[in-house]
C-alpha positions as a LaTeX table, in Angstrom:
\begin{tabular}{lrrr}
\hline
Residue & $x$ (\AA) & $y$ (\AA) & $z$ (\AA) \\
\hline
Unk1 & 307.43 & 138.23 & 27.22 \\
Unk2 & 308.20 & 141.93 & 26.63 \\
Unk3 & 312.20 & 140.63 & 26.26 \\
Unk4 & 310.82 & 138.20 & 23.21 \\
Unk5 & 309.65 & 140.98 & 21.05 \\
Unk6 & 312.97 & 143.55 & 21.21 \\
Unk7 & 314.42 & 144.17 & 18.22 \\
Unk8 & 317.80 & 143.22 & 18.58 \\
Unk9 & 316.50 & 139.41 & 19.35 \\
Unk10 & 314.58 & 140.21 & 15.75 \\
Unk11 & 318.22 & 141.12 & 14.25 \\
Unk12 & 320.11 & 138.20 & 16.14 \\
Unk13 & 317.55 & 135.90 & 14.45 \\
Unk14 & 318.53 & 137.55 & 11.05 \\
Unk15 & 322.00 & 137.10 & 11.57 \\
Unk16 & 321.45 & 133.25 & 12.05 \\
Unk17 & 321.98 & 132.65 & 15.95 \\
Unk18 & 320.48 & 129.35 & 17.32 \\
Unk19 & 317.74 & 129.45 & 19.76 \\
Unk20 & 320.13 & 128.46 & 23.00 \\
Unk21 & 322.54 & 131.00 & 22.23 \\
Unk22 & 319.77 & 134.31 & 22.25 \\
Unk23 & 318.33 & 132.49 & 25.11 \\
Unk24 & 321.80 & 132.59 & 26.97 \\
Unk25 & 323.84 & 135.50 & 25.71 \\
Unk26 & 320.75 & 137.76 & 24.88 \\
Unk27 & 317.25 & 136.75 & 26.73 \\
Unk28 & 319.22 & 135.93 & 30.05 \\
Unk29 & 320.72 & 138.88 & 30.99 \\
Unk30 & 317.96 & 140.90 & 30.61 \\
Unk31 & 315.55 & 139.15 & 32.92 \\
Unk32 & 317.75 & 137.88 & 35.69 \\
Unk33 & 317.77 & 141.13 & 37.70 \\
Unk34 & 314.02 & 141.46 & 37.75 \\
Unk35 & 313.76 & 137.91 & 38.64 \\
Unk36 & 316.23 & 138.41 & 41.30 \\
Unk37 & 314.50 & 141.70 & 42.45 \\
Unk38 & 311.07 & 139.83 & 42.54 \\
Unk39 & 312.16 & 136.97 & 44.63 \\
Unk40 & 314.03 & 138.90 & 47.16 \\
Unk41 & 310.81 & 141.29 & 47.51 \\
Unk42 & 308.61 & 138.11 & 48.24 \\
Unk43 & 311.07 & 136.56 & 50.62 \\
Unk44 & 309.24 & 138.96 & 53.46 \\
Unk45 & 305.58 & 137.87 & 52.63 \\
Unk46 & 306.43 & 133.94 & 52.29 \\
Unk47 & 308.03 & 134.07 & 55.76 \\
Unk48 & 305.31 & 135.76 & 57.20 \\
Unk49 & 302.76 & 133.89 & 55.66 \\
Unk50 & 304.49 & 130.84 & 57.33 \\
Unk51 & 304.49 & 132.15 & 60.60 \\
Unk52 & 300.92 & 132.72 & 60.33 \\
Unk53 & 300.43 & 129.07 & 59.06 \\
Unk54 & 302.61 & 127.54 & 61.57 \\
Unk55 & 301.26 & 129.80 & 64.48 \\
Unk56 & 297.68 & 128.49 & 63.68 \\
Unk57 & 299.05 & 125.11 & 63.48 \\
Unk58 & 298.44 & 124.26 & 60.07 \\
Unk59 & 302.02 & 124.89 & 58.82 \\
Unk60 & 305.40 & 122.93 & 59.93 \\
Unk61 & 304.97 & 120.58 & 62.51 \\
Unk62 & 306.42 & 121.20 & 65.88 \\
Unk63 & 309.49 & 118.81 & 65.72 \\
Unk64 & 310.74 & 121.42 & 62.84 \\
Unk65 & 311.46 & 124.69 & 63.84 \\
Unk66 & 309.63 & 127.77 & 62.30 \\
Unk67 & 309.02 & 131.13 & 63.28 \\
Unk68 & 304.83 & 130.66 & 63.55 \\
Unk69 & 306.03 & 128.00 & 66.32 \\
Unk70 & 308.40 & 130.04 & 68.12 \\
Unk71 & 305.77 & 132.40 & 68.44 \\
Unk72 & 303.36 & 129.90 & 69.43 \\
Unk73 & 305.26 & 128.47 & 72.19 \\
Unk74 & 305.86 & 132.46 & 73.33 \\
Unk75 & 302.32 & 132.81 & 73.44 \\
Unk76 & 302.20 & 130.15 & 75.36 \\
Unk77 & 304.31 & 130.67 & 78.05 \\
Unk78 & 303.53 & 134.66 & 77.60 \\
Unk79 & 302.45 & 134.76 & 81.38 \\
Unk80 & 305.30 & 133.24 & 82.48 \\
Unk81 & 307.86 & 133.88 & 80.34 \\
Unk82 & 307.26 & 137.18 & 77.73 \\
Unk83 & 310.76 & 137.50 & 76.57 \\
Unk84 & 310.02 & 134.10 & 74.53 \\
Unk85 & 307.20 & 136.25 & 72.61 \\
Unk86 & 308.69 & 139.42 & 72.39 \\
Unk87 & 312.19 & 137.86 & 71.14 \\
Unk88 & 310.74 & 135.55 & 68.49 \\
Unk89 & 308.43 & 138.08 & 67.45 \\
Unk90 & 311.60 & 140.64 & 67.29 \\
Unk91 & 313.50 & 138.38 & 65.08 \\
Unk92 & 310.51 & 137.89 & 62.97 \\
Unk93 & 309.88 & 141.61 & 62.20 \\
Unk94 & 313.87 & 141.69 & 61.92 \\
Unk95 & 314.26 & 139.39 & 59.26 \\
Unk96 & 311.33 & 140.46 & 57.43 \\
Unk97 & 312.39 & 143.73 & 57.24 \\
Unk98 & 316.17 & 142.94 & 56.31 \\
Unk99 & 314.35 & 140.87 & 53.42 \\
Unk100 & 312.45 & 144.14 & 52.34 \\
Unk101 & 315.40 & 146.43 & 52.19 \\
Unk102 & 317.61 & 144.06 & 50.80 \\
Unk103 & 314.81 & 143.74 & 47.85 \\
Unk104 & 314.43 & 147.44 & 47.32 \\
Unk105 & 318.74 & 147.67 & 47.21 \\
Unk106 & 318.74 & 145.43 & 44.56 \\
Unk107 & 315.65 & 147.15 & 42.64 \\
Unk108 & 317.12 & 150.40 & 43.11 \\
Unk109 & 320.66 & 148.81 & 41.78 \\
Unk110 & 319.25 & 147.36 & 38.89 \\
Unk111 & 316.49 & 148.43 & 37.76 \\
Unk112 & 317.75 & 150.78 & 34.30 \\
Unk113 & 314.41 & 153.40 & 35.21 \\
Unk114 & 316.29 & 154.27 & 38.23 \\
Unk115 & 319.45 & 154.69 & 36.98 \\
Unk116 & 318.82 & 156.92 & 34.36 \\
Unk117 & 316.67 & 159.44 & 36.81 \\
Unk118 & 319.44 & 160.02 & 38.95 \\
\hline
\end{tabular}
């Protein structure tokens, strides 16, 4: 929305541009790497909040595999088997957190406040 009211979209209007070409060459550009940013720094919460889902049993089903049911059967063996727990759990945290740096790369790449401070 903030994109919208820039002036140079004001002058591009001026000069006669059509609607699809301000929106492509123009608009675009200048939103795709906070989109980009934004989905990569949710990534992290929508996989946990699966695991929670699926770990309480209200998420995938258990043909499907998800992480909330590796977890589960881990917990379920846990007394005879904790390596299933600890491993699925591991791989949890690890992707999670490869999510979370891989968003805060790409904010600190291209977001133009950070560039200009360094």
């Amino acid at each position: 929305m903030t994109v919208k009211e820039r002036a140079f979209l004001e002058a591009e209007r001026a000069l006669g541009a059509s609607g699809p070409r301000i929106l492509l060459f123009h608009v675009l550009p200048n939103i795709i790497g906070p989109i980009v940013v934004l989905a990569s720094m949710n990534i992290p919460v929508v996989i946990t909040l699966e695991a929670g889902l699926s770990f309480l049993g209200v998420g995938i089903r258990p043909p499907l595999a998800s992480w909330g049911g590796l977890l589960h059967d881990g917990y379920t063996y846990l007394d005879q088997s904790p390596w299933l727990a600890i491993f699925s759990g591991l791989a949890l945290v690890f992707a999670t957190l490869g999510f979370t740096l891989l968003g805060e790369a790409l904010r600190d790449v291209i977001d133009p406040k950070l560039r200009q401070s360094r």
